[in-house]
N, C-alpha and C positions, 0 to 999 in steps of 0.2 A: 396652187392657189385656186378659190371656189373659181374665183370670176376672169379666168384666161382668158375663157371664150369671149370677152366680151373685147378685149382689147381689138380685134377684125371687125368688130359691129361696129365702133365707136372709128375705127379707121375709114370704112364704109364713110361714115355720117358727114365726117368731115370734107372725104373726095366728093362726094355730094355738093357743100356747103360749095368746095374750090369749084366745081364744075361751073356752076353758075358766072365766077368770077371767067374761067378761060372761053363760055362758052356763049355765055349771052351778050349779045350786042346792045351797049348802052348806048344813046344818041343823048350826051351830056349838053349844055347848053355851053353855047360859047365862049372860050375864056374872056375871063373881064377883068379888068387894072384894078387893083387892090384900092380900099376906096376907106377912107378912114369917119367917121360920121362928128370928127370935130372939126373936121374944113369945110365943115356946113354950116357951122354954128347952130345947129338944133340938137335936141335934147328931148332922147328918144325914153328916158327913163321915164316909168310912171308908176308910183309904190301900189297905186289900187290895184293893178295887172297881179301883184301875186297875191291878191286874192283868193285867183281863179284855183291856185292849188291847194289844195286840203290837208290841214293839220291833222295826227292822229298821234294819242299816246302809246306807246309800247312799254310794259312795264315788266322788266328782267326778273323781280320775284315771282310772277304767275310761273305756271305751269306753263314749259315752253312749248306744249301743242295747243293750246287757247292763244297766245298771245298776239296773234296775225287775225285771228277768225273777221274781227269785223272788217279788215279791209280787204279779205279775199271775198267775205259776202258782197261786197261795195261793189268790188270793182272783177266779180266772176265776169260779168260779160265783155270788158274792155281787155282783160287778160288774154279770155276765150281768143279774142279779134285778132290777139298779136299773135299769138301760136299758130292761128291759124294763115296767117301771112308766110311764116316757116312752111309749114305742110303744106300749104298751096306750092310752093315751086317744086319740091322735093317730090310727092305725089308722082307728076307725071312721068320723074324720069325712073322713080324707087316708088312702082306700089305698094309694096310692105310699108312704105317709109314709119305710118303711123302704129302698126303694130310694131317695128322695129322700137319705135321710141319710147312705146310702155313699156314692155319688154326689158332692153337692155340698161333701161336709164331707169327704168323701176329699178332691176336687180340692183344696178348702182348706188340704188337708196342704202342698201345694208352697209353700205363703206363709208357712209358719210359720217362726221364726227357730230356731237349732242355739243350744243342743243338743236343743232342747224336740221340736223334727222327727224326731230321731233316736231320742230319746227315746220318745215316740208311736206310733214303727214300733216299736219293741222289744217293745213292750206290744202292740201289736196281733197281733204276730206268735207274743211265747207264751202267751197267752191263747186267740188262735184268734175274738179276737170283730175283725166287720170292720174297717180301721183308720178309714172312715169314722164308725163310731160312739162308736172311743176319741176322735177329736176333738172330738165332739158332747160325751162327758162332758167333757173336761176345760175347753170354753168356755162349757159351760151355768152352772158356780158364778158367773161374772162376771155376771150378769144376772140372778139371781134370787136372792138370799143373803141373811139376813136375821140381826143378831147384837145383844148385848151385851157389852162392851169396859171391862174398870173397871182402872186403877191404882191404887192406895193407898201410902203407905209408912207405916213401922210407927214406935214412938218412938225407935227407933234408927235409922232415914235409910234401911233396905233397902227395895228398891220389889218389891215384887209385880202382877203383870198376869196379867191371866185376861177370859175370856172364855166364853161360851155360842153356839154357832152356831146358828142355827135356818135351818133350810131345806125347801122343799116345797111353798109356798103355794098353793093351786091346782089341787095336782099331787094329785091320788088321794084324795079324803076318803072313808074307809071310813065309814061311818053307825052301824055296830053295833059294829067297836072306837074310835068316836069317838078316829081318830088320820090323820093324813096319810101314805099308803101310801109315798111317796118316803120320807121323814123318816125312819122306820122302817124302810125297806131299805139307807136311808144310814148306819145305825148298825154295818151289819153290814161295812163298808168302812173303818174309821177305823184309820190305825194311826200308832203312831209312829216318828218317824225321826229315827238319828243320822247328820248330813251328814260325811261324811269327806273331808277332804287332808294328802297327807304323813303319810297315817296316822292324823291325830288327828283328834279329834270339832274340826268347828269351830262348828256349832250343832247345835240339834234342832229339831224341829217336830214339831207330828203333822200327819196329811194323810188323804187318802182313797185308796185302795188304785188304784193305775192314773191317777192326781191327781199332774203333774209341777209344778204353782205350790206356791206356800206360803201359807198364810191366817194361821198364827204361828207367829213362829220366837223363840229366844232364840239368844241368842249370850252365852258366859260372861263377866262383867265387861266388856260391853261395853251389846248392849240387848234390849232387848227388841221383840217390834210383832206387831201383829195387824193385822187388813183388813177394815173391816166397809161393807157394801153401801151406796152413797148414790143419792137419786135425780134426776134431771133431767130438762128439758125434750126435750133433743134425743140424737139417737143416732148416736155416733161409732164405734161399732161396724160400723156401715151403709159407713162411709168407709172402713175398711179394706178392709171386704168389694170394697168396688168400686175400691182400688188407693190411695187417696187420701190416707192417711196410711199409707206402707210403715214409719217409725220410732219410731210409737208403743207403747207396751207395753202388754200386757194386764198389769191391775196385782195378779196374784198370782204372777206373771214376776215384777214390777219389785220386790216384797216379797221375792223369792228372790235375787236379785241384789244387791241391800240387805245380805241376812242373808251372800253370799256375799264380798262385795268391801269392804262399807264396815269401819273397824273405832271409829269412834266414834259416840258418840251424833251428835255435830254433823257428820260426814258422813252419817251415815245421815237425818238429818234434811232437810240440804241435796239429797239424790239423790230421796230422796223428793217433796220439793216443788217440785223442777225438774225432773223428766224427763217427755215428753209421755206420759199415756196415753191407752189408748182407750176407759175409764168410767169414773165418776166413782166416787170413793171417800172416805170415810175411813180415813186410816193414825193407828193412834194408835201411841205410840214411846212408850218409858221406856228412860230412862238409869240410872245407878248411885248418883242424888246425888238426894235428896227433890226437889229441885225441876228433875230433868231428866222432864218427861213432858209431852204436849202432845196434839190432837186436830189432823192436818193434812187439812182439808175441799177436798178435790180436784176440778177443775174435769178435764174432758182434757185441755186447755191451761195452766189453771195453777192456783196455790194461792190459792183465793178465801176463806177465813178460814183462821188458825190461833190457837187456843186454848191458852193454854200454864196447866196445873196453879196456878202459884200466881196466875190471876184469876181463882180459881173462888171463888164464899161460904166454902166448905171448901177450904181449900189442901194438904191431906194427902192428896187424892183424886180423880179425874176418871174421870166414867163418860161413854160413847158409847154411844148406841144405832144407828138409821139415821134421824135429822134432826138439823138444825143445831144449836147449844148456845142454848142460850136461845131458841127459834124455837118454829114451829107444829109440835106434836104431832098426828097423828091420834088420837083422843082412844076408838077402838078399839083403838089400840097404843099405849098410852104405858107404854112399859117405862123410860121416863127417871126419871118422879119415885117412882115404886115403889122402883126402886132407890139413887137417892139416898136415901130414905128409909131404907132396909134398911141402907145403909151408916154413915149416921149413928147408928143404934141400936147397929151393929158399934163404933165408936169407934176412934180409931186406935190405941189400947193392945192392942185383937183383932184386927189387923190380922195373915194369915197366910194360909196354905193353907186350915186350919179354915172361918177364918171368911168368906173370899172365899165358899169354897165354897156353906156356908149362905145367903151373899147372894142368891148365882145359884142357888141351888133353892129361890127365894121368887116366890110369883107377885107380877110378872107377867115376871119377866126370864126363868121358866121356865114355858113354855108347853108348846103341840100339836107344835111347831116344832123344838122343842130338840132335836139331837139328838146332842151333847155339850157338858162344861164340859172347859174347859182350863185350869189355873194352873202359872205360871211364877215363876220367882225371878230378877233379873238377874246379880245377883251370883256366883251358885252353881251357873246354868243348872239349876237345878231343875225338870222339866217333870214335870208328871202330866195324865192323860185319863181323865177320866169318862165314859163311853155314861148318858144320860140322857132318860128319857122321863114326861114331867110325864101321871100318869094321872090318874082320877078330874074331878073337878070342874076344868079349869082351861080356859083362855080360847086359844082356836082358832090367833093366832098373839104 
């Protein structure tokens, strides 16, 4: 295979990434009681706030090396800021670290499948930053992403899905504005996007600025889904690297794909929990019908549980974090029962925009980490984006 040698580069890359995690001493801020923002009785929602994030159309008939250009021109220098957060830590311990990264994550550009390849050069090309390290961004969310995932539907059968992303763990702990330097430069990237064919919107999502996968998409009267990080034993990402699985998908590809081709719940269901990837994930899906929503816990090879909305204690609602449903919590990250909690207090009479909202700006689902909420409508493809940063007193991830 051309690219063997690359498999020890990319093995490098990652001890690197872990180094950080065994090596650097985080002074997190002190634990604090899980705190739900409806036993306050305020109402932290406020529709002008997604404002702040920026609409952009993408339109699938272009040529798929133009199709990115205006928001990699937009946002060259906020991209620039968050790469550079990566190479700052790497740097001192891996001098090469940055010729390593054009280098081996360039070579890497020839393995990637069309249109994502073409895509990637387009970006790299009007931006100006190397295309080795538009690669590096755009395969680093699959390995290190960390989220919350809730559907609800309301007393009338509409299902809402939202979510909170958190990302950065490890990567940049400022001391003195107790926040994660990544997390905080990733905020300044988030935009949203309407997917065009034939002219017409066929979903949205928001994404990250020079970011060609999808983490959540809606699609109108059809579904909804998000992608939230899961974790395992072994690492098939290694396989690709070294040739080994050429037809596997990176699975914020295969969530884009999904949102592009399928047009029902029960296809998109079906493509999801059959097609090989290369990490493991959770895909959570909502349909159009209170009891279309489900948790699909992703092996690379295949669907090793799926959880469907109405065998949960609460049948109105399924929240996902990043561990199995009913399984071992890390018990410094349990964002699981906080927010079932949260959500129970909501009731499903508050079930909405409002009130998702307030869930996910309850600690602990809103952390160091966070660094937006997303809610969606499937029905009405409803999307809004919040840039979110949990300050003050709150819990590291």
């Amino acid at each position: 295979h051309p690219f063997e040698g690359m498999q020890s580069g990319v093995i490098v890359f990652v001890c690197l990434l872990a180094y950080h995690l065994l090596a650097v001493h985080v002074d997190i801020p002190a634990p604090f009681t899980d705190d739900c923002v409806l036993d306050h009785g305020t109402n932290l929602y406020d529709p002008k706030k997604a404002e702040q994030v920026r609409w952009y159309d993408i339109d699938l008939d272009a040529p798929a090396s133009g199709r990115f250009v205006q928001i990699a021109k937009d946002y060259t220098d906020s991209m620039n800021a968050l790469i550079q957060v990566v190479k700052d830590l790497i740097v001192p311990v891996y001098p090469n670290a940055v010729e390593f990264i054009d280098d081996i994550f360039g070579e890497m550009h020839k393995m990637l499948d069309q249109p994502y390849r073409d895509e990637i050069q387009g970006i790299a090309d009007a931006s100006g930053i190397p295309l080795g390290q538009i690669v590096m961004y755009n395969l680093i969310y699959e390995i290190i992403a960390g989220c919350t995932s809730v559907v609800a539907a309301d007393e009338n059968g509409s299902l809402f899905h939202a979510r909170n992303l958190d990302f950065g763990l490890w990567i940049g702990w400022n001391p003195i504005g107790h926040e994660w330097e990544l997390s905080r430069a990733l905020s300044n990237n988030i935009v949203n996007i309407r997917w065009l064919r034939g002219g017409k919107v066929l979903y949205k999502s928001n994404n990250f600025a020079g970011f060609v996968g999808v983490y959540n998409g809606v699609k109108q009267g059809k579904f909804a889904l998000t992608a939230n990080a899961r974790g395992g034993s072994d690492h098939p990402v290694m396989h690709w690297f070294a040739g080994e699985t050429p037809n596997a998908k990176w699975m914020t590809w295969l969530a884009r794909e999904t949102m592009e081709n399928d047009n029902t719940y029960a296809e998109a269901k079906e493509h999801l929990m059959s097609t090989e990837l290369l990490s493991n994930v959770y895909y959570i899906l909502s349909g159009t019908k209170p009891d279309e929503a489900c948790v699909i816990s992703r092996g690379h090879e295949k669907t090793e549980y799926l959880t469907e909305i109405t065998s949960r204690k609460d049948p109105w609602f399924l929240l996902q974090t990043n561990y199995e449903q009913d399984g071992w919590v890390w018990w410094i990250d349990d964002r699981q029962m906080p927010g079932e909690n949260c959500m129970r207090k909501l009731g499903k009479k508050n079930v909405g925009f409002q009130g998702m909202y307030n869930v996910l700006s309850s600690r602990t689902s809103l952390n160091k980490l966070t660094a937006y909420t997303v809610l969606m409508r499937t029905d009405t493809a409803d999307l809004e984006t919040y840039l979110q940063n949990c300050s003050g007193d709150c819990w590291g991830w």
